[in-house]
N, C-alpha and C positions, 0 to 999 in steps of 0.2 A: 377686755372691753365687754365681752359677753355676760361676764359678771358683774360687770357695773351697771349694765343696762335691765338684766335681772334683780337684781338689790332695788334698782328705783321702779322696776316695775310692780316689786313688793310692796315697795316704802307707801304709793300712790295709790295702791290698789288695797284698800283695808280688809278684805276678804284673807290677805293674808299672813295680819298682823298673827302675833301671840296671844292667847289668852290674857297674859298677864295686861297685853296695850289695851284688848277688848274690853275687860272687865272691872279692873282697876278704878276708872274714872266712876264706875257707877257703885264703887265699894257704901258710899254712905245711905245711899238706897236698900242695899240689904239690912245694915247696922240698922238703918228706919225702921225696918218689916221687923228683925228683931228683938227690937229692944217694946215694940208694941207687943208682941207672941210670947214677949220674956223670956228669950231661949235664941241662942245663933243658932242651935240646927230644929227648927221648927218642920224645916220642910219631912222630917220624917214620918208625922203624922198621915202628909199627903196619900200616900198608897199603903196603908197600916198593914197590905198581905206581904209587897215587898220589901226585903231588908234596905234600912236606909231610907225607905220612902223610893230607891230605885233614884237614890243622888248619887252615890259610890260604891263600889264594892256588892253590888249585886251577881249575884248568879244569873245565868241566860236560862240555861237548864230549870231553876226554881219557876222562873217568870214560864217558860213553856208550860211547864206542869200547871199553872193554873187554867192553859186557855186550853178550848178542845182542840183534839191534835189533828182535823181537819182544817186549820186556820193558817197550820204552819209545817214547815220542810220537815221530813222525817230526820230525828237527830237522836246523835250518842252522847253519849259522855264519856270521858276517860279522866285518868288522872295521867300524871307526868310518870314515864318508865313504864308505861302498861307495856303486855305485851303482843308483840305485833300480830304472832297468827292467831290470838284470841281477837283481836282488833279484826281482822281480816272476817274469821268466822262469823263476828258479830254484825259487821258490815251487809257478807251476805244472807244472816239469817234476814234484816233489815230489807233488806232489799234495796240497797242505796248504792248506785253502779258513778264509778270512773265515767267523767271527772266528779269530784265531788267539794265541798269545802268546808276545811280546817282552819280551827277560829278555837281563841281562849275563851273557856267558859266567861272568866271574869275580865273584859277589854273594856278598849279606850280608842275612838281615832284609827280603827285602823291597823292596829300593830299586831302582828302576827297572824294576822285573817289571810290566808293561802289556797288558791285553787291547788288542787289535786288531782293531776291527770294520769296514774297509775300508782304503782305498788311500789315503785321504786321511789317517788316523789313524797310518798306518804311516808317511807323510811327514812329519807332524807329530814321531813318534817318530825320526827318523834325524837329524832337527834335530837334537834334545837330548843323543842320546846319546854318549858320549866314549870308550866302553872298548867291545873285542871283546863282540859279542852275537848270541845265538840267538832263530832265530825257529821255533817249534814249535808242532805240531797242539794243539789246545785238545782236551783229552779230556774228553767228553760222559757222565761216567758220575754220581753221583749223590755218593758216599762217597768220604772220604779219611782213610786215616792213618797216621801215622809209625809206624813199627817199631823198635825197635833192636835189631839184635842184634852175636852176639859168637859168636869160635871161637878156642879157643885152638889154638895151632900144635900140630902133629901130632896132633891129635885130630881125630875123622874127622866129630864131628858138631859142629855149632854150634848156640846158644840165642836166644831170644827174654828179653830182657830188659825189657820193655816198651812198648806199645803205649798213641798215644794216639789218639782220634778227632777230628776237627776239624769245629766250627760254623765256617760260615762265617758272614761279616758280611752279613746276610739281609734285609730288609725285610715285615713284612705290614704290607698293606694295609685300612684299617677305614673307608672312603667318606671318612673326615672328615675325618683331619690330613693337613698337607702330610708330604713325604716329612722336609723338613729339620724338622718337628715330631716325629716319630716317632724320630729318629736321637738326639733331645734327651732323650727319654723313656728311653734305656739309659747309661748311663755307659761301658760298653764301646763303644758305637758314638758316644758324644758326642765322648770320648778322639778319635776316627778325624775328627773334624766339618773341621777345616781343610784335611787332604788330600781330603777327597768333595770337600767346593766347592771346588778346583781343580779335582779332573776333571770335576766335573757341572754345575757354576754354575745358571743356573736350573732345571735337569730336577729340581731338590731341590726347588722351591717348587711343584712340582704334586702330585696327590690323589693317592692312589693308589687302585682302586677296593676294596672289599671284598674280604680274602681272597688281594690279586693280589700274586705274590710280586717284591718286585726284588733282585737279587744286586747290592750293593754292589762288593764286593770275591770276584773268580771264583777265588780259590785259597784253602788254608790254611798262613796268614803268621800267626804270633801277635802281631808287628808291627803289622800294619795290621788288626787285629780280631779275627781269629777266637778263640773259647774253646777252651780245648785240654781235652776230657775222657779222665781216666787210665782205661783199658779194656782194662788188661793184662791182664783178668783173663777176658778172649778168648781166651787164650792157651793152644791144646790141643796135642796132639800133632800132629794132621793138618796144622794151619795153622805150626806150627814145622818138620815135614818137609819143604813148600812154600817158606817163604823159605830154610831151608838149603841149599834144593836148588838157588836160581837161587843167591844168594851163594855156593857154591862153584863154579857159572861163572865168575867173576868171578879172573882172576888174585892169588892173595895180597890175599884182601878178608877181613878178620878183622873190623873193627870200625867200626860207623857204624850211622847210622841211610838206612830207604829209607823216603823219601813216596810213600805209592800211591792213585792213586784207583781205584774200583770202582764193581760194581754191588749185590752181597749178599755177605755174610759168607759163605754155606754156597760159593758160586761164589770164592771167592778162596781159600779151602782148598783147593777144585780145582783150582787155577792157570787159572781162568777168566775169562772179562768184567775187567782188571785192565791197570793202568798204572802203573809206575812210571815219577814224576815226574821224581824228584831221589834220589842218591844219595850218602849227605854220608860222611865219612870221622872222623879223628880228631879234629876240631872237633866232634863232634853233639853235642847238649845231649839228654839223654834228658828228651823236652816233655813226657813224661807228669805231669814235675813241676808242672807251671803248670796242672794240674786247681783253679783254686778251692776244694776243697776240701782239701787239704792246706798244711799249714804248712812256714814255710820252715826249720824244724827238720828236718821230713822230707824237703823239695827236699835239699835240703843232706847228709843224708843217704846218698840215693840218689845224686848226687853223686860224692860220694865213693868210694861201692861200683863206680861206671861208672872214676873214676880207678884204681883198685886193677885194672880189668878191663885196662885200656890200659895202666898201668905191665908188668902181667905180658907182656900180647903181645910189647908191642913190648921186652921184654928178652928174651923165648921165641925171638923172629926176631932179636936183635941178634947171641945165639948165634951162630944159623945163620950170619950173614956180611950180612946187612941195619944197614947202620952206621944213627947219628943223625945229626942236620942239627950239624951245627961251628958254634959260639958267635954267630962272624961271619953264617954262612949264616943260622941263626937270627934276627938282629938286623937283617940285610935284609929277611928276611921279614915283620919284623912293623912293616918303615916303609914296604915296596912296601905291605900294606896299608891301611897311616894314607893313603896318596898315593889309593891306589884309593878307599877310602869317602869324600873329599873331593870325589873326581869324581863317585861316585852320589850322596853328598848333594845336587848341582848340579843334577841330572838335573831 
């Protein structure tokens, strides 16, 4: 019964269809964009410094190296088999203390992104993983959320097109239910129930006291829980002057979304107390859609109007002498990927 009433709370609730239900329907919108641009993968042009245009198969590591590294968590890189006490040494030459978080260089959704609360967890983690991966300072601030913005080419200022804020997957405590009784009580966090009990197996069957807060999940992944609410509407001029200003650090960065976490709103207009996470390229999904209260008329929508944004750039820069990705390179691209999510599936 529990499963049935989950399956229709999925069915009802479009937040948590598949990609393929999402995007599917608006397939003849891109064939549009196109066959205008005269090229299916156009969008490469969009960010000419990252590979792909930062649609697939980008590096996290490459995208950091362009921005100054006051912007963002102090990070490693490794590759798969490294070894551990060189890993360990290099952590503390860094400076980057337990807990910490390990994440695939090249991700998706969520998969494989691991808090790390000791030496023995990070061995556990180097078992599993199979693809280049970073290990980065966990940033201790309170608030996080996606931004999108955009700049069209030669124009000197760029926009804010969207801002969401993200719940993470949270637990309160009320003396009485066990934790995995509590997680049973949300359909958003029941959704999450088979990957918690892998990571937490029995630490889910104990009380939690009154009040006492547990973080499930330390990031916001719409994947693996968090509610994404739409809070574009944050969106002033002070705090638009502030991301425009670090994005146009950023080499030929026109279009994407930046994850940031912080401490207050008024401090992050200041370019205060603030981290950026992740800084995603012509792949971003502008999350503000997956606010629950908006229908997927209007995801869809907006959608579209973010396409129409990236069709123009990246034929603004094609101009200029920034080509697209060639049919072949394209169709590499998008089987290196099927090959990559097979391995963080695994993970």
């Amino acid at each position: 019964m529990k499963n049935l009433k989950l399956y229709f709370h999925k069915l009802f609730h479009w937040e948590y269809w598949s990609f393929e239900a999402i995007y599917i329907p608006l397939s003849l919108v891109w064939v549009y964009y196109a066959l205008r641009a005269k090229s299916f993968f156009f969008f490469n042009a969009s960010n000419p410094t990252i590979k792909n245009g930062g649609f697939l198969m980008e590096s996290k590591k490459d995208i950091y190296d362009m921005m100054p590294e006051k912007y963002y968590p102090k990070t490693l890189f490794f590759t798969p088999n490294s070894n551990f006490l060189s890993i360990i040494e290099k952590i503390n030459e860094k400076k980057i203390f337990f807990p910490l978080i390990a994440k695939p260089d090249i991700g998706m959704k969520g998969l494989a992104v691991e808090k790390i609360n000791n030496e023995n967890e990070l061995k556990i983690y180097l078992s599993k993983i199979k693809v280049d991966f970073l290990i980065q300072e966990l940033i201790d601030l309170p608030n996080e959320i996606g931004v999108f913005y955009y700049r069209i080419p030669n124009q000197n200022k760029g926009h804010i097109s969207g801002i969401v804020h993200k719940e993470l997957l949270t637990l309160v405590g009320n003396g009485v239910d066990t934790m995995i009784n509590l997680i049973k009580k949300n359909p958003r966090f029941y959704l999450q129930l088979s990957v918690l009990q892998k990571k937490y197996g029995e630490i889910l069957s104990e009380i939690l006291p009154n009040n006492q807060i547990f973080n499930l999940v330390p990031y916001g992944n719409h994947a693996r829980g968090a509610k994404f609410i739409d809070t574009t509407h944050w969106k002033n001029e002070k705090l638009n002057e502030m991301i425009d200003r670090i994005c146009q650090e950023i080499p030929h960065f026109y279009y994407g979304r930046l994850d940031i976490k912080y401490n207050t709103l008024e401090e992050l207009e200041c370019g205060e107390n603030f981290s950026i996470i992740e800084l995603n390229g012509a792949g971003s999904e502008p999350t503000h859609i997956y606010d629950p209260k908006h229908s997927i008329f209007w995801a869809w929508k907006e959608i579209i109007k973010h396409w129409h944004l990236l069709f123009r750039i990246s034929t603004d820069n094609y101009k200029k002498g920034f080509p697209y990705l060639s049919f072949s390179e394209g169709m590499k691209m998008i089987k290196d990927n099927k090959n990559l999510v097979q391995k963080l599936k695994q993970f």
